[in-house]
C-alpha positions as CSV (number, residue, x, y, z in Angstrom):
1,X,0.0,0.0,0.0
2,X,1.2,3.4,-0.5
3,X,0.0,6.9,0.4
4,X,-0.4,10.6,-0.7
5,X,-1.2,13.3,1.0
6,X,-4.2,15.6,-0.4
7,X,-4.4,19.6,0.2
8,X,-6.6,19.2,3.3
9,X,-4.2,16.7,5.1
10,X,-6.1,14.0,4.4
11,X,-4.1,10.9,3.9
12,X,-5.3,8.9,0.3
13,X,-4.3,5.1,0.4
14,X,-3.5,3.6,-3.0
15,X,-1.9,0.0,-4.8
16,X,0.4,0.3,-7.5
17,X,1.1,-2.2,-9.8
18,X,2.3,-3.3,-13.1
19,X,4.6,-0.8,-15.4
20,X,3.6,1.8,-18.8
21,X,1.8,4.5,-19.2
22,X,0.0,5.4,-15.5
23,X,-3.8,5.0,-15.0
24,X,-6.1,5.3,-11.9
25,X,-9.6,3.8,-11.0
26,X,-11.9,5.6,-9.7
27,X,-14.5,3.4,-8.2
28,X,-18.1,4.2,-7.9
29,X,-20.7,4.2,-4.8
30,X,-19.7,1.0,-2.5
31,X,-16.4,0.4,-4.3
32,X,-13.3,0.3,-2.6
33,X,-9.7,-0.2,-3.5
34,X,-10.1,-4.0,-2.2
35,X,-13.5,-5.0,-4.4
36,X,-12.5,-8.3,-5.7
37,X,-13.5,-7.0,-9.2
38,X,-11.6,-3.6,-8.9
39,X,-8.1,-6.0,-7.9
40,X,-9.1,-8.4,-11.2
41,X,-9.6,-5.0,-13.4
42,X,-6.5,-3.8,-12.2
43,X,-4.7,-7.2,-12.2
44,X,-5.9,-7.3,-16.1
45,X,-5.1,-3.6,-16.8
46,X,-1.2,-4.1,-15.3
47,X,0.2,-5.7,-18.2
48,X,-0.1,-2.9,-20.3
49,X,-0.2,0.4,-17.7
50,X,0.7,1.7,-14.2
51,X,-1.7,0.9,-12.4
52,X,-3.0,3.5,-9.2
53,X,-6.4,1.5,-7.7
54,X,-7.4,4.0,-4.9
55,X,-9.9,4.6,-1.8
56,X,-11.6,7.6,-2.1
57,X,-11.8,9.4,1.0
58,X,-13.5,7.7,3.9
59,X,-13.5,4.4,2.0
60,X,-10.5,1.4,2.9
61,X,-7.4,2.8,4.5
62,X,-8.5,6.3,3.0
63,X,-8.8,9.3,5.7
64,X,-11.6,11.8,5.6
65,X,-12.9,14.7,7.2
66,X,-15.8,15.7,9.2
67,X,-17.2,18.0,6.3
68,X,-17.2,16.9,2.6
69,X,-16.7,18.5,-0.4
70,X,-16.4,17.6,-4.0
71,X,-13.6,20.2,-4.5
72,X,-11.7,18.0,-1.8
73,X,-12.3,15.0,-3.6
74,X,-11.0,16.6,-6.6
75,X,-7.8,17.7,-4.5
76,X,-7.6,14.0,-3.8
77,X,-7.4,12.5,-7.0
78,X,-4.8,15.8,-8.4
79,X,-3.1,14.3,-5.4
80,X,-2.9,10.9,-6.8
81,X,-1.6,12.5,-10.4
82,X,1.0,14.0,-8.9
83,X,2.2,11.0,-7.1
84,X,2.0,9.3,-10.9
85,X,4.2,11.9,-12.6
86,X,2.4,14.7,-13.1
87,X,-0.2,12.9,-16.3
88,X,-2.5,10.2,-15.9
89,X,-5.3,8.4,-18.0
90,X,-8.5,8.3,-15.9
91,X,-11.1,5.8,-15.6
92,X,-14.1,6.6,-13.5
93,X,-17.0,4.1,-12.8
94,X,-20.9,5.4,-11.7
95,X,-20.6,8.0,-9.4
96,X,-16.3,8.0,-10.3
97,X,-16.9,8.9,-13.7
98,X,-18.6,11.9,-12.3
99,X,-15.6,13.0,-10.5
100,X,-13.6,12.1,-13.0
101,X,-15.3,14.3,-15.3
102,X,-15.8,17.1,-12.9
103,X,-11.9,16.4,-12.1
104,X,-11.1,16.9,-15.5
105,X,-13.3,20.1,-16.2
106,X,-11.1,21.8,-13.5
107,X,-8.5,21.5,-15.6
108,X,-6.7,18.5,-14.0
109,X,-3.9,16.6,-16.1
110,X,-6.0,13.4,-17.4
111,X,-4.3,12.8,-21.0
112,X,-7.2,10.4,-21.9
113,X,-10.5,10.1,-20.0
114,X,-12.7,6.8,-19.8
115,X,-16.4,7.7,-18.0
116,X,-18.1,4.5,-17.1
117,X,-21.8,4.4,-16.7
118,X,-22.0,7.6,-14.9
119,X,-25.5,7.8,-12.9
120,X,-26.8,11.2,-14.6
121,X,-30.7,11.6,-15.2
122,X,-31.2,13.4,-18.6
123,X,-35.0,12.5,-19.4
124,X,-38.0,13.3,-17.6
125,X,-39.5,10.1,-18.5
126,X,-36.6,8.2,-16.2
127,X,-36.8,7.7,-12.7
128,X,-35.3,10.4,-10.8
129,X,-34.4,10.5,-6.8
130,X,-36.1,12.8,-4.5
131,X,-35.0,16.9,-4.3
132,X,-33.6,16.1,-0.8
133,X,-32.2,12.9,-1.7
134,X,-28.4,14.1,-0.3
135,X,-30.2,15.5,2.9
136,X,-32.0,12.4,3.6
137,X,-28.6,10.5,3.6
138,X,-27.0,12.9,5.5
139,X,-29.6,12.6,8.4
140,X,-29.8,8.8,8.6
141,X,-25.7,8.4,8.6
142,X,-25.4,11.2,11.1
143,X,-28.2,9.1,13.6
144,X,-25.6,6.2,12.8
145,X,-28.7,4.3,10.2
146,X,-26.3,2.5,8.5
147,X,-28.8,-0.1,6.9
148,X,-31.0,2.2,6.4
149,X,-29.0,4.7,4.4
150,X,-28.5,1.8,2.0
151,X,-31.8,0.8,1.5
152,X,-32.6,4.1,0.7
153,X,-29.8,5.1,-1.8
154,X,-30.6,2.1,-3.6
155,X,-34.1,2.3,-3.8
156,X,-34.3,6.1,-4.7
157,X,-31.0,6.5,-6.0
158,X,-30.2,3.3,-7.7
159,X,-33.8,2.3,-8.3
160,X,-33.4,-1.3,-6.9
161,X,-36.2,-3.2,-5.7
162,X,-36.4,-3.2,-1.8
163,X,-35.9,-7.3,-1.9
164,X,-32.5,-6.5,-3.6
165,X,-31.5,-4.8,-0.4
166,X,-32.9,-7.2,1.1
167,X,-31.1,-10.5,-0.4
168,X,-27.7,-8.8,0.4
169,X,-28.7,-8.6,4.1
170,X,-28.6,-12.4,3.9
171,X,-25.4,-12.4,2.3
172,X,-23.3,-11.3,5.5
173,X,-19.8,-11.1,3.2
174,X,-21.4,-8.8,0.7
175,X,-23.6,-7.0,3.6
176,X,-20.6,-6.3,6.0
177,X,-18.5,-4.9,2.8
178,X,-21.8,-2.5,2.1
179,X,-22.0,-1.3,5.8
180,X,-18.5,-0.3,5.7
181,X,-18.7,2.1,3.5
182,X,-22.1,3.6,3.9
183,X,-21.3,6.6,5.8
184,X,-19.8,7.8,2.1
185,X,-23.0,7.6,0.2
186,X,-24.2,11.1,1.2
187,X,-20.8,11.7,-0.9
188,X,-22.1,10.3,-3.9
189,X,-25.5,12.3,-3.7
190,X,-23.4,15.8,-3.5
191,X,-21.3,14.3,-5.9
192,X,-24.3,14.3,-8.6
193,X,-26.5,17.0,-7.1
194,X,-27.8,18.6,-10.0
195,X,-27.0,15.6,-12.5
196,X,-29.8,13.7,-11.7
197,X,-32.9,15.9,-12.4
198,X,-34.2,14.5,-15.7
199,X,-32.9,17.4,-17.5
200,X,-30.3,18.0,-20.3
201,X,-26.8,17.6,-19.1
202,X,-24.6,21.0,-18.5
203,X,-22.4,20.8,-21.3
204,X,-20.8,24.4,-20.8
205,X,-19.7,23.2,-17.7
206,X,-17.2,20.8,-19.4
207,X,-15.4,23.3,-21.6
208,X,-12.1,22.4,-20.6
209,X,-12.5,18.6,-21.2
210,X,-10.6,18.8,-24.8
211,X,-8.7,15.1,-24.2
212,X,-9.8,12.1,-25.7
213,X,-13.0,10.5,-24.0
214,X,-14.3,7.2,-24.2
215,X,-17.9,6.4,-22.6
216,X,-18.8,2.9,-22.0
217,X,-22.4,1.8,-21.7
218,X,-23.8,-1.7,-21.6
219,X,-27.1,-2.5,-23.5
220,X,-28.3,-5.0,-20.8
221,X,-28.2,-1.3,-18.4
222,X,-30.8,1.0,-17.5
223,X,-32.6,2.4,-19.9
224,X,-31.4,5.9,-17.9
225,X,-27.7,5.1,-17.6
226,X,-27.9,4.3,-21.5
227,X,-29.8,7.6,-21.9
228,X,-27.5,9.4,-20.2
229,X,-24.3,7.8,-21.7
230,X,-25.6,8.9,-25.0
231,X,-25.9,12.6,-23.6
232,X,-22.5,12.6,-22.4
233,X,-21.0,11.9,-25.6
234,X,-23.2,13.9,-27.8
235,X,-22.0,16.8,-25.8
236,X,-18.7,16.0,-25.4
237,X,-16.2,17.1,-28.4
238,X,-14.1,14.2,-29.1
239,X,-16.1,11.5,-27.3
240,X,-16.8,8.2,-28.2
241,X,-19.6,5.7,-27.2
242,X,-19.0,2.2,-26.9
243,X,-22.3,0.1,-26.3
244,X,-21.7,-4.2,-25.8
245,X,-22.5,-6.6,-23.7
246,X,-21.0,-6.8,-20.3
247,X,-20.1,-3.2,-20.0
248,X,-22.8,-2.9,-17.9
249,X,-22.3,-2.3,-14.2
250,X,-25.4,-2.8,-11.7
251,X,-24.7,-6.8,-11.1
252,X,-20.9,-6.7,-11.4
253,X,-17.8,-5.7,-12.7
254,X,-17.0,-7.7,-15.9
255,X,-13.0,-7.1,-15.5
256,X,-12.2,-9.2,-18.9
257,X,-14.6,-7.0,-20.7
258,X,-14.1,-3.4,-19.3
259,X,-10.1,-3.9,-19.8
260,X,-10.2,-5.1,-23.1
261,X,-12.0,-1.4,-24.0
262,X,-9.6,0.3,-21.7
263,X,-6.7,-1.0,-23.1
264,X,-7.7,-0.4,-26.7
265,X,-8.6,2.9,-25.9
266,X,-5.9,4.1,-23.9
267,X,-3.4,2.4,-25.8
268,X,-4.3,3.8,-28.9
269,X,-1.9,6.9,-30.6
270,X,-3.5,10.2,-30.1
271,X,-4.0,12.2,-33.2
């Protein structure tokens, strides 16, 4: 394990492995740098890259702070491309992929960006989660409603039946993981306040993002994370959409699939 330190002081914990060009993961709602899928994606993803698999803040071996903020979270991962060498490809899953992006519209040094799924709303028809969605998770974690907090991100946010959350409860590997990290969903919700409102994405906000972008999407999705992946790289200069099979991210991580598109993309000569 290694560490950097972000702007605030707060200490970011990272694995590095295999040797090329560097490329962090940014992992979406729930993930950590442990998820057995996120150590096979990087595993697979070594051969060819640098490899920087990371705990956002609060997640793992991460620190955190008693107020969050996405600017901080963006300090964290500037934090992690300074530790790489100054440049780093980016690939962002879900909620990730939204900081990547946001990351990136600061101006950060991502040479190539890779935005996976991200959870934006961009049609009226789609389900969307309440206007106090972040608020609500903010109360129940701060009255220590753990459980609670994830039924309801995944109900509202996620739009998963309530006997979803309810199987993992009887999965106590799966649940334990879940419960670990819940106290960083309010993080996601800032994270995408204002992306999830059924409403055309804000494309002048991204006016800096002038490096190569790939979006994945899987067909077997969402029809609202498809939606949305369209969006994103209809207003994106430069973008391209790739739609297949087992790109798709709510049962879990296809590793062999997502780093065969990562590799091609980010191996690929910029012209």
């Amino acid at each position: 394990m290694y560490t950097v330190t972000s702007k605030d002081g707060t200490k970011i914990a990272y694995d590095q492995t295999g040797q090329g060009p560097p490329l962090i993961l940014v992992g979406g709602a729930f993930s950590y740098r442990k998820f057995p899928q996120m150590v096979k994606l990087a595993a697979l993803l070594s051969a060819n890259f640098t490899v920087l698999n990371y705990d956002r803040r609060g997640r793992g071996e991460s620190g955190d702070q008693k107020v969050y903020s996405v600017e901080r979270e963006m300090e964290d991962l500037e934090a992690l491309i300074d530790a790489a060498g100054g440049e780093a490809y980016v690939w962002g899953l879900s909620s990730g992929a939204a900081l990547a992006l946001q990351s990136a519209a600061k101006g950060l040094n991502i040479t190539k960006l890779a935005l996976h799924e991200p959870p934006f709303v961009v049609s009226e028809a789609d389900s969307k989660p309440p206007l106090d969605f972040s608020d609500q998770l903010l109360e129940l974690i701060a009255d220590n409603r753990r459980a609670e907090a994830i039924k309801y991100f995944m109900t509202k946010g996620m739009g998963a039946p309530s006997f979803v959350v309810g199987m993992m409860r009887l999965m106590p590997g799966v649940w334990s993981n879940l419960m670990a990290v819940a106290h960083t969903l309010p993080y996601d919700a800032i994270l995408l306040d204002g992306y999830m409102a059924g409403k055309p994405l804000p494309a002048d906000s991204w006016n800096r993002v002038s490096m190569p972008v790939l979006v994945l999407a899987g067909p077997e999705s969402p029809v609202s994370l498809r939606r949305a992946a369209q969006a994103l790289a209809d207003s994106l200069p430069g973008s391209k959409l790739v739609s297949k099979k087992r790109l798709g991210h709510t049962k879990q991580l296809d590793a062999g699939a997502i780093s065969a598109e990562l590799i091609r993309f980010f191996s690929a000569s910029i012209k």
